[in-house]
GUDOMAR-609298 format. One record per residue (C-alpha): residue in three letters; residue number from 1; x negated, z negated, y negated. Coordinates in steps of 0.25 Angstrom, whole numbers, padded with zeros to 4 digits. Example, Ala and Ser with C-alpha at 12.3 -4.5 7.8 and 13.67 -1.06 7.14 Angstrom:
% GUDOMAR-609298
{type: ALA, seq: 1, east: -0049, up: -0031, north: 0018}
{type: SER, seq: 2, east: -0055, up: -0029, north: 0004}
This chain:
% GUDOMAR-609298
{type: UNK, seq: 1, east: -0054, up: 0080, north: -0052}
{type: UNK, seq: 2, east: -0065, up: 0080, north: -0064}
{type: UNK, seq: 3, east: -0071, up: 0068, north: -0057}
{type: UNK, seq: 4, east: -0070, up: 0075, north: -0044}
{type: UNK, seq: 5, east: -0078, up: 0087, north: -0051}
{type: UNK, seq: 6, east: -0088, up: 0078, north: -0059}
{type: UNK, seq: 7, east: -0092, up: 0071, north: -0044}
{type: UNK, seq: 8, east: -0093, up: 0088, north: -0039}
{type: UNK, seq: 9, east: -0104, up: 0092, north: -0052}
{type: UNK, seq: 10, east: -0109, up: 0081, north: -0053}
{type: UNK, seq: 11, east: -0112, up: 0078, north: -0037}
{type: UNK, seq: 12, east: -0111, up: 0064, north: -0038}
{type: UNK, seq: 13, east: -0104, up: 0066, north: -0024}
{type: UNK, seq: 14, east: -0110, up: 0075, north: -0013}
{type: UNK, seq: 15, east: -0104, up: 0085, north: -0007}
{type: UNK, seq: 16, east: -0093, up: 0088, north: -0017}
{type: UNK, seq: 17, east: -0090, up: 0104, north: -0022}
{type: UNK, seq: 18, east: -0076, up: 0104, north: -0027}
{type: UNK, seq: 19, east: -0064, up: 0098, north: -0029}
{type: UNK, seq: 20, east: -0051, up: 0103, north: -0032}
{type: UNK, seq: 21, east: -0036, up: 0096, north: -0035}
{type: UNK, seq: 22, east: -0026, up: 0102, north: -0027}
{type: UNK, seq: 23, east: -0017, up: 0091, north: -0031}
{type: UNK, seq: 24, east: -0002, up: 0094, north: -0029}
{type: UNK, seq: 25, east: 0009, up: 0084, north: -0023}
{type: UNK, seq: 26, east: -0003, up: 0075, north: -0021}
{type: UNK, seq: 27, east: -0016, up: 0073, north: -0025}
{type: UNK, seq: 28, east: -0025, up: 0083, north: -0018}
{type: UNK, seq: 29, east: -0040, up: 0084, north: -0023}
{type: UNK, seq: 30, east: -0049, up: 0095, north: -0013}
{type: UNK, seq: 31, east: -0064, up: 0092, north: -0014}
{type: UNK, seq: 32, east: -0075, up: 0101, north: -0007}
{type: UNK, seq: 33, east: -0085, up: 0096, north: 0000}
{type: UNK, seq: 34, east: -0099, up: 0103, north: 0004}
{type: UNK, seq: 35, east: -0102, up: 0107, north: 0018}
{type: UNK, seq: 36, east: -0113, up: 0098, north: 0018}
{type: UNK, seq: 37, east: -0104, up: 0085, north: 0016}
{type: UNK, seq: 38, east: -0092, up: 0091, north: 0024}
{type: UNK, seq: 39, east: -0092, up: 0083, north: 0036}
{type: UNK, seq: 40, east: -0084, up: 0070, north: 0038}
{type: UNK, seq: 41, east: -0095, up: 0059, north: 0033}
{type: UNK, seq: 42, east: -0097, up: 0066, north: 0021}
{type: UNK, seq: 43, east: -0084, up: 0070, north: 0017}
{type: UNK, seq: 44, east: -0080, up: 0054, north: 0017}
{type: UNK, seq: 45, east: -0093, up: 0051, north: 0007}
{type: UNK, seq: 46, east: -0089, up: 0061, north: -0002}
{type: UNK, seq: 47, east: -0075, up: 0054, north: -0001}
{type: UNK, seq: 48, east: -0080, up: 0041, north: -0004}
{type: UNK, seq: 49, east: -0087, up: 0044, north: -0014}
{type: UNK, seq: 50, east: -0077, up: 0053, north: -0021}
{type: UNK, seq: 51, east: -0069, up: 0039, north: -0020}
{type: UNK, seq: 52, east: -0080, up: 0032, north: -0025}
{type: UNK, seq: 53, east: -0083, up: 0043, north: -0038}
{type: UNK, seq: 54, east: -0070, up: 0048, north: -0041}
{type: UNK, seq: 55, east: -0056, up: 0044, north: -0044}
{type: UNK, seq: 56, east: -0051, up: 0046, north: -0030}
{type: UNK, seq: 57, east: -0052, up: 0032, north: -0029}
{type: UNK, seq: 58, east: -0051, up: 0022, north: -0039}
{type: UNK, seq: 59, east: -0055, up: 0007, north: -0040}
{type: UNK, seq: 60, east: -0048, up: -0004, north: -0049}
{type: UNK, seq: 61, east: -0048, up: -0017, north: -0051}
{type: UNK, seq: 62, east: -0035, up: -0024, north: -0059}
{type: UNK, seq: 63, east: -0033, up: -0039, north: -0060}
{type: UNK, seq: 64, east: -0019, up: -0042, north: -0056}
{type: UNK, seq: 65, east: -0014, up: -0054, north: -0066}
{type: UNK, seq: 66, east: 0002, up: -0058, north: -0064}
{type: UNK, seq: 67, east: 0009, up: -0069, north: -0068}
{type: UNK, seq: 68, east: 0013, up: -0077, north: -0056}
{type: UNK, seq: 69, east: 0016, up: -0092, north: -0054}
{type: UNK, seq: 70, east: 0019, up: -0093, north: -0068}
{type: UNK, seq: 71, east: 0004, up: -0089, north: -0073}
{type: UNK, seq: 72, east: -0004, up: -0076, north: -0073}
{type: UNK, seq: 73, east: -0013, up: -0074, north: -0061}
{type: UNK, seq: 74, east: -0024, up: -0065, north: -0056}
{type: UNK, seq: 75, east: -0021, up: -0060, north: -0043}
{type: UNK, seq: 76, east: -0026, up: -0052, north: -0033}
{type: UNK, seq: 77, east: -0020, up: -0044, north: -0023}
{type: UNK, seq: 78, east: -0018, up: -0054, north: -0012}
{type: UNK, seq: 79, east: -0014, up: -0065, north: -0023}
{type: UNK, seq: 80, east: -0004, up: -0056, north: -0030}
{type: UNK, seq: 81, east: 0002, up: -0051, north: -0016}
{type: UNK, seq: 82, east: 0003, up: -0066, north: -0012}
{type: UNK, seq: 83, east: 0012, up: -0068, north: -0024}
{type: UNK, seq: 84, east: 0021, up: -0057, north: -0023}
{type: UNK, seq: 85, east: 0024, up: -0061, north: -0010}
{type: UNK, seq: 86, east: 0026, up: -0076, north: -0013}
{type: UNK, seq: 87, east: 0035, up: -0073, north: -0026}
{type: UNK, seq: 88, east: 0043, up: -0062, north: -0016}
{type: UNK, seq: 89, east: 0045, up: -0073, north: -0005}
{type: UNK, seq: 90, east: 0050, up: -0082, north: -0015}
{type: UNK, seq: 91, east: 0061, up: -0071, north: -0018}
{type: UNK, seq: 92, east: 0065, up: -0072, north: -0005}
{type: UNK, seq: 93, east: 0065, up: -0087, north: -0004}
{type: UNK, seq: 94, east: 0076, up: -0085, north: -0016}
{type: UNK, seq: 95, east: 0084, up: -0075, north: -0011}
{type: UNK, seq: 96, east: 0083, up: -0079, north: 0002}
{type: UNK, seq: 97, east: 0088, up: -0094, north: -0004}
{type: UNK, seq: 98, east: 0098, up: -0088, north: -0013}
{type: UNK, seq: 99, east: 0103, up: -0081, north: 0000}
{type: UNK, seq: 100, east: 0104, up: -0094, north: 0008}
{type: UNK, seq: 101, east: 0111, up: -0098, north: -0004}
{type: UNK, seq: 102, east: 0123, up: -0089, north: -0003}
{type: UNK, seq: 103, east: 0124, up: -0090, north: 0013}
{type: UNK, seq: 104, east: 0126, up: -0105, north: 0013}
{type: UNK, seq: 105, east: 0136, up: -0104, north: 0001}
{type: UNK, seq: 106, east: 0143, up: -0094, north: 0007}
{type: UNK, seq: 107, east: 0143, up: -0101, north: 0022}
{type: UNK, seq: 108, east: 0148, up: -0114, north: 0015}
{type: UNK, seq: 109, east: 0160, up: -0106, north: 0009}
{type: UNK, seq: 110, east: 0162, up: -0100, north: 0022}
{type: UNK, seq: 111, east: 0163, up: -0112, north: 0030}
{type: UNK, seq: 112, east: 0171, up: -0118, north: 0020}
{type: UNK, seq: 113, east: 0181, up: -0105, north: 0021}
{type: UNK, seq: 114, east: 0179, up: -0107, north: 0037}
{type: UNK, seq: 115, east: 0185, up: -0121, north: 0036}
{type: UNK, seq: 116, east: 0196, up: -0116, north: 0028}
{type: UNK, seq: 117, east: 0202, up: -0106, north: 0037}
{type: UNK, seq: 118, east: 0201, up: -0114, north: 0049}
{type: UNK, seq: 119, east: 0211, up: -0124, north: 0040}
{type: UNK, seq: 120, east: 0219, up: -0113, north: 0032}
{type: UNK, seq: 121, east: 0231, up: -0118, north: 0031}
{type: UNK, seq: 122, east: 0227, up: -0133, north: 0028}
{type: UNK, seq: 123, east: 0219, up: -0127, north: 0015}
{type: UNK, seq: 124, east: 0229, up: -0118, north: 0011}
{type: UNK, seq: 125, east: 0239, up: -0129, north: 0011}
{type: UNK, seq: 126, east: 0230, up: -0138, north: 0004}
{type: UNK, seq: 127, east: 0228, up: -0130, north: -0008}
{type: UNK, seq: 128, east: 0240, up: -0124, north: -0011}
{type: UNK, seq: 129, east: 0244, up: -0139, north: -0011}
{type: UNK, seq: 130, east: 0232, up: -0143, north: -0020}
{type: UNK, seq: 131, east: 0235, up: -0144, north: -0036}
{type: UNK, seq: 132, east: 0224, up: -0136, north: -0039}
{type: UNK, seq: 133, east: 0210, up: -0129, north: -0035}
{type: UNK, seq: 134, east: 0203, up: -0142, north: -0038}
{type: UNK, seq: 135, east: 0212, up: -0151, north: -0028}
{type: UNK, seq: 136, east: 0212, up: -0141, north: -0019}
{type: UNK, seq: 137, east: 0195, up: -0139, north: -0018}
{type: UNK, seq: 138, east: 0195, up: -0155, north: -0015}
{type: UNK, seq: 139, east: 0204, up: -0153, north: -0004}
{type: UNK, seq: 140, east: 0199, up: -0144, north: 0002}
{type: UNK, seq: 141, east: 0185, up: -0151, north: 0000}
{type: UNK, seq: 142, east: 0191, up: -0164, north: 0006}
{type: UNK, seq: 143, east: 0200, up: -0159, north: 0016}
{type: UNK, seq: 144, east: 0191, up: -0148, north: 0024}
{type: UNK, seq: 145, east: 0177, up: -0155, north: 0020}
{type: UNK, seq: 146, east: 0172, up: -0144, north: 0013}
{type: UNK, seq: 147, east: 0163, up: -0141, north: 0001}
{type: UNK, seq: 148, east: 0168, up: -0138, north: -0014}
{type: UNK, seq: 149, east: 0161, up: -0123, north: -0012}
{type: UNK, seq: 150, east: 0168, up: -0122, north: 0001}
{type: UNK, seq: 151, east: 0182, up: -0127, north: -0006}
{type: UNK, seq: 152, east: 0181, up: -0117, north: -0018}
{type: UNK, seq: 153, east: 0179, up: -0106, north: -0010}
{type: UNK, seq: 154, east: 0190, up: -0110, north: -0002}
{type: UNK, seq: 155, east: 0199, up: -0111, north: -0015}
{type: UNK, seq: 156, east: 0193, up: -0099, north: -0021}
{type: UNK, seq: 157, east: 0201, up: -0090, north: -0012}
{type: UNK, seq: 158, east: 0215, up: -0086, north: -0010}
{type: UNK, seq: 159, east: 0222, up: -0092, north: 0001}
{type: UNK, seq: 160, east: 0229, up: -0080, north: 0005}
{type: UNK, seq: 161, east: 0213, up: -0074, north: 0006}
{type: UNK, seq: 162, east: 0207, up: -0088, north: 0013}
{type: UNK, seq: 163, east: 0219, up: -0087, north: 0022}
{type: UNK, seq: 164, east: 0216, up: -0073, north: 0026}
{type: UNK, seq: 165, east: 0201, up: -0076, north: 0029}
{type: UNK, seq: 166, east: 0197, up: -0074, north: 0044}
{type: UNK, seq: 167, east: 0188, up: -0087, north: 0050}
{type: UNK, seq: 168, east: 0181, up: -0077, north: 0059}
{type: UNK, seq: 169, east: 0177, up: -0068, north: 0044}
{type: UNK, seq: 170, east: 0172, up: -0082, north: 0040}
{type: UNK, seq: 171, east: 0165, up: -0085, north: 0053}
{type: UNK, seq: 172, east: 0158, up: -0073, north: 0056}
{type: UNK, seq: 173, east: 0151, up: -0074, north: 0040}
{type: UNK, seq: 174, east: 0147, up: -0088, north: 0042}
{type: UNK, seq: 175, east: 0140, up: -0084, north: 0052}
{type: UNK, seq: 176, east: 0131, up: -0074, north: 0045}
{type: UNK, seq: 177, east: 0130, up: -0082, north: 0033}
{type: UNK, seq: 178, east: 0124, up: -0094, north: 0044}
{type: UNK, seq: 179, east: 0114, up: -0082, north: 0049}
{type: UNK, seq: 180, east: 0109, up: -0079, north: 0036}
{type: UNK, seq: 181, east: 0107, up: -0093, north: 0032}
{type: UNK, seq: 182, east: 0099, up: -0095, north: 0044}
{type: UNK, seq: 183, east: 0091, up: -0081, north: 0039}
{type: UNK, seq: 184, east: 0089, up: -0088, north: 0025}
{type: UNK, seq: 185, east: 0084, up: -0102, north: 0030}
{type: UNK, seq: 186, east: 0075, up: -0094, north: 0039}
{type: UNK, seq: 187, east: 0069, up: -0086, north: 0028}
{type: UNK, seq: 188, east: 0067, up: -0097, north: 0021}
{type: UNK, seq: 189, east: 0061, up: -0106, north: 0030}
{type: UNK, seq: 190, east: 0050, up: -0093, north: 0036}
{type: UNK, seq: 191, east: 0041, up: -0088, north: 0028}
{type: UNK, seq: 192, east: 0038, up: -0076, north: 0036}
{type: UNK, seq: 193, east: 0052, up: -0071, north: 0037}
{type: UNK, seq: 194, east: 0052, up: -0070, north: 0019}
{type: UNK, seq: 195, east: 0038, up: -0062, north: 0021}
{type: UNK, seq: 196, east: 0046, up: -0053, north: 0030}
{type: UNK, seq: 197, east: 0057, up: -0050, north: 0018}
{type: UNK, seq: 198, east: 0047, up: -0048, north: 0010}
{type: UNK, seq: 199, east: 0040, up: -0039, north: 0018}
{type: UNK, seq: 200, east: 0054, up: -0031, north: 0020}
{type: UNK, seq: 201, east: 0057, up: -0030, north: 0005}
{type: UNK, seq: 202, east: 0043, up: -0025, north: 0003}
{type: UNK, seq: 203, east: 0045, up: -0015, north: 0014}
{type: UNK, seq: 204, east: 0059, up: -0010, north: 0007}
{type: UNK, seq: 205, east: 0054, up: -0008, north: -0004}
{type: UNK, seq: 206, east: 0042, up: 0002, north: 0000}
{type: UNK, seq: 207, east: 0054, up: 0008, north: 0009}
{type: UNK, seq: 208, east: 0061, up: 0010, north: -0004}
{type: UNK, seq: 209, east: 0052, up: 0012, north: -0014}
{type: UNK, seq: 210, east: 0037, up: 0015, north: -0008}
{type: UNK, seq: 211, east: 0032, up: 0031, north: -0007}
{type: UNK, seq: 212, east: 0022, up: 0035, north: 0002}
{type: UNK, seq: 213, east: 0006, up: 0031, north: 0000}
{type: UNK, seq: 214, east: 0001, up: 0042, north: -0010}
{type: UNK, seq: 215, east: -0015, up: 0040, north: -0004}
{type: UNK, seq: 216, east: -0021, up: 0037, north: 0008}
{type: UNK, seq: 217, east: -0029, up: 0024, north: 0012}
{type: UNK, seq: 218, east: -0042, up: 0030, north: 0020}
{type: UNK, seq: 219, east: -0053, up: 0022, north: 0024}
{type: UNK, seq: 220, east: -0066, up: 0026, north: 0021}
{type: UNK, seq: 221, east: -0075, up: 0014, north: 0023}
{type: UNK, seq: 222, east: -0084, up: 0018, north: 0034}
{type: UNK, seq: 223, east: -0091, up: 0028, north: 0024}
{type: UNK, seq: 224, east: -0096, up: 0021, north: 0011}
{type: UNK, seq: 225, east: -0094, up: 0027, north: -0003}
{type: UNK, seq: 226, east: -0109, up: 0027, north: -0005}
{type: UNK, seq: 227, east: -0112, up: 0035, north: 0007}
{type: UNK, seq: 228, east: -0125, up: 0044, north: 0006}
{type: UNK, seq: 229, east: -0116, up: 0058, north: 0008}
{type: UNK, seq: 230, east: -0130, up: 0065, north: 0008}
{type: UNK, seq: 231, east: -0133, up: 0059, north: 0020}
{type: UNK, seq: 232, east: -0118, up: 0063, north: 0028}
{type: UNK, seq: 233, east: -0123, up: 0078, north: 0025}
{type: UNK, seq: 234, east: -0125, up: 0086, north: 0039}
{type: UNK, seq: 235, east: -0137, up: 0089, north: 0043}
{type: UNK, seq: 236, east: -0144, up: 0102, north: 0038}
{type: UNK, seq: 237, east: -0158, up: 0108, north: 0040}
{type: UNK, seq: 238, east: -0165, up: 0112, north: 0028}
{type: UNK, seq: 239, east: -0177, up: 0120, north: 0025}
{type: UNK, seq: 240, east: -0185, up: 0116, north: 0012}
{type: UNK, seq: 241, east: -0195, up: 0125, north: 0004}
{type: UNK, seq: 242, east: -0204, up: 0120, north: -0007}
{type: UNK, seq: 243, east: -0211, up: 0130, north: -0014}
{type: UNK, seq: 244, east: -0225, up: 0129, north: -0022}
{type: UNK, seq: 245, east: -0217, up: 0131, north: -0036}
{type: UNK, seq: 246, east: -0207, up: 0119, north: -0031}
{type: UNK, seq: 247, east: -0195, up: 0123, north: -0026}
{type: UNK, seq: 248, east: -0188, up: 0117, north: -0016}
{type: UNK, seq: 249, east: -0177, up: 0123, north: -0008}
{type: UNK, seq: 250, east: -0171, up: 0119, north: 0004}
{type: UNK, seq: 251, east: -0162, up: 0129, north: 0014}
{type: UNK, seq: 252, east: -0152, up: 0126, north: 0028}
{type: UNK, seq: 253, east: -0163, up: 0130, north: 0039}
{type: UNK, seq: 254, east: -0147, up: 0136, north: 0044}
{type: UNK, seq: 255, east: -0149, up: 0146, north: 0032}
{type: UNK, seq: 256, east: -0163, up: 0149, north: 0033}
{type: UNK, seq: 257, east: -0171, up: 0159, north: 0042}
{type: UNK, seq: 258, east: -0185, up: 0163, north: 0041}
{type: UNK, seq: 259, east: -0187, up: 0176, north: 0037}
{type: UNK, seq: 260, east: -0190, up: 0185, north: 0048}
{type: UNK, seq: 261, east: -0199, up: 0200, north: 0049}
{type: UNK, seq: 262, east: -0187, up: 0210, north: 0042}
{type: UNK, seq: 263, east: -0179, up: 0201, north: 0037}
{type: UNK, seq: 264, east: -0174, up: 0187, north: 0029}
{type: UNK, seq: 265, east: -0169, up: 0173, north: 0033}
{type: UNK, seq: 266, east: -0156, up: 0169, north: 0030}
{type: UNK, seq: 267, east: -0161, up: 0161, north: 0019}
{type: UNK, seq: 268, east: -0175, up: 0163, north: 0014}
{type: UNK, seq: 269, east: -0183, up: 0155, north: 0005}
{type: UNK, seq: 270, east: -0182, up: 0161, north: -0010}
{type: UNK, seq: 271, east: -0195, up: 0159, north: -0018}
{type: UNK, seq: 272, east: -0199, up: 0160, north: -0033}
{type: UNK, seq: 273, east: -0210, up: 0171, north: -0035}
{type: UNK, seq: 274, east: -0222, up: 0167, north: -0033}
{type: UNK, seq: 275, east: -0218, up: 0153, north: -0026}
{type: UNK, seq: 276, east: -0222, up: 0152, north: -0012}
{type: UNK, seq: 277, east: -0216, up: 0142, north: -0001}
{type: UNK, seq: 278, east: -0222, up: 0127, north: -0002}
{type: UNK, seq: 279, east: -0217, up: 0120, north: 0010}
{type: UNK, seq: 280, east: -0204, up: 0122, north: 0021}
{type: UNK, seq: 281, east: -0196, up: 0109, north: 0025}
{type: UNK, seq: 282, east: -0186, up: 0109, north: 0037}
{type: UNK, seq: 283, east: -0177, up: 0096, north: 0034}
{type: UNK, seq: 284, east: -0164, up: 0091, north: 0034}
{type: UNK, seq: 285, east: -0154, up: 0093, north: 0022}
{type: UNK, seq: 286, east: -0152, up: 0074, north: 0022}
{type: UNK, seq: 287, east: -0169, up: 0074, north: 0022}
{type: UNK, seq: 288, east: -0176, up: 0068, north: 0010}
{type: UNK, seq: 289, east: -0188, up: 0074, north: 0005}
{type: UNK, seq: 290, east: -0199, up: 0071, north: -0004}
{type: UNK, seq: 291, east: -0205, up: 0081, north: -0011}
{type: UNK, seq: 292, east: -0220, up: 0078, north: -0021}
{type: UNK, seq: 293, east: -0224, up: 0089, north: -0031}
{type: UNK, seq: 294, east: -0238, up: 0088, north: -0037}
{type: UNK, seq: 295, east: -0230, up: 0083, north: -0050}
């Protein structure tokens, strides 16, 4: 607001009267403008150049330096984005491998379990008859052309609990666990379809986290900053007196009448004793006039 006050005193800025912070909730700054430079074109100079003179908008300029790639670099906005977004779709490429991971694990185990129940009572016989967990995994392994995983997991259970399993339970999770994988390869494989992760994690976490903008983005380009406001004023016509001890006046022709018999103008031309009227101008108030004295 001293800045603001400093432009109105000093009238750097045109047009400025006053200014007063009614900030409450938000940031709320009235300025008064005169009625000369109150229409729209000069409103939108004094703006720009408030922008331009005043802390109502700042320039700055940082360098942004990061370590990245195993070695500090300096980036710019485009080249620091670019790396975000390649060290975020690697992310994905992990989980998204580590995921895959799991799935085909657990499918092996399921069709391993799979093979068991539809042979149940051959592999319980076989290892209640097998000396121990050992013989019984190479079995199992030899007998029904499974896998070692596929074997422990088999021997890891109870027989009462591997009995009870349902095929159909076991069927209808192979299935899925199929789908997902086919979902993972995918990811893996498109491009694309990793930028669109990405794009919804971004997107939950401005549901979750972001507030609403705190300042408006206008665009105010057609006028520039170094606008002459002087000539956005309206037009007015103004009378100009010169008298012969130098003193120049200039009234609105608006507020000026000539004096008529028994009475006064709205405005008369006040003179200095014994100074007379030089010379009467009818201009504009946006003229430029040249005025040489005998000095």
């Amino acid at each position: 607001m001293e800045e603001l006050h400093d432009l109105i005193s000093s009238k750097k800025i045109r047009g400025l009267v006053d200014a007063r912070d009614l900030s409450k909730n938000k940031i709320r700054i009235e300025i008064d403008i005169h009625e000369d430079y109150s229409h729209e074109k000069s409103i939108r100079v004094i703006i720009s150049q408030l922008y331009k003179h005043s802390q109502l908008e700042k320039t700055f300029y940082a360098k942004n330096i990061a370590f990245a790639r195993g070695r500090p670099l300096l980036l710019n906005l485009k080249r620091a984005l670019t790396i975000f977004l390649e060290h975020r779709e690697h992310v994905v490429k992990k989980t998204v491998k580590h995921n895959l991971n799991k799935a085909l694990m657990r499918l092996n185990i399921l069709e391993g379990l799979y093979i068991a129940l539809q042979n149940i009572d051959e592999v319980i016989e076989l290892i209640k008859k097998s000396d121990d967990r050992q013989a019984a995994q190479e079995k199992l392994i030899k007998r029904f052309s499974l896998n070692e995983a596929q074997a422990k997991a088999i021997l890891s259970m109870q027989l009462a609990r591997l009995a009870k399993m349902e095929v159909e339970a076991i069927l209808i999770e192979k299935e899925e666990l199929e789908a997902k994988v086919e979902e993972y390869r995918d990811i893996l494989a498109n491009k694309e379809k990793r930028m669109q992760i990405i794009k919804k994690e971004l997107e939950e976490i401005k549901e979750k986290f972001g507030d609403e903008r705190r300042t408006t983005i206008t665009d105010d380009a057609d006028i520039p900053v170094d606008a002459d406001i002087y000539q956005m004023l309206h037009d007015r016509h103004l009378l100009i007196t010169t008298t012969q001890q130098g003193y120049v006046r200039s009234i609105e022709i608006d507020k000026f009448r000539t004096q008529r018999r028994g009475g006064k103008g709205m405005t008369a031309v006040t003179l200095r004793e014994n100074d007379s009227l030089n010379d009467i101008l009818v201009t504009l108030n946006k003229s430029t006039l040249l005025l040489i004295t005998e000095n």
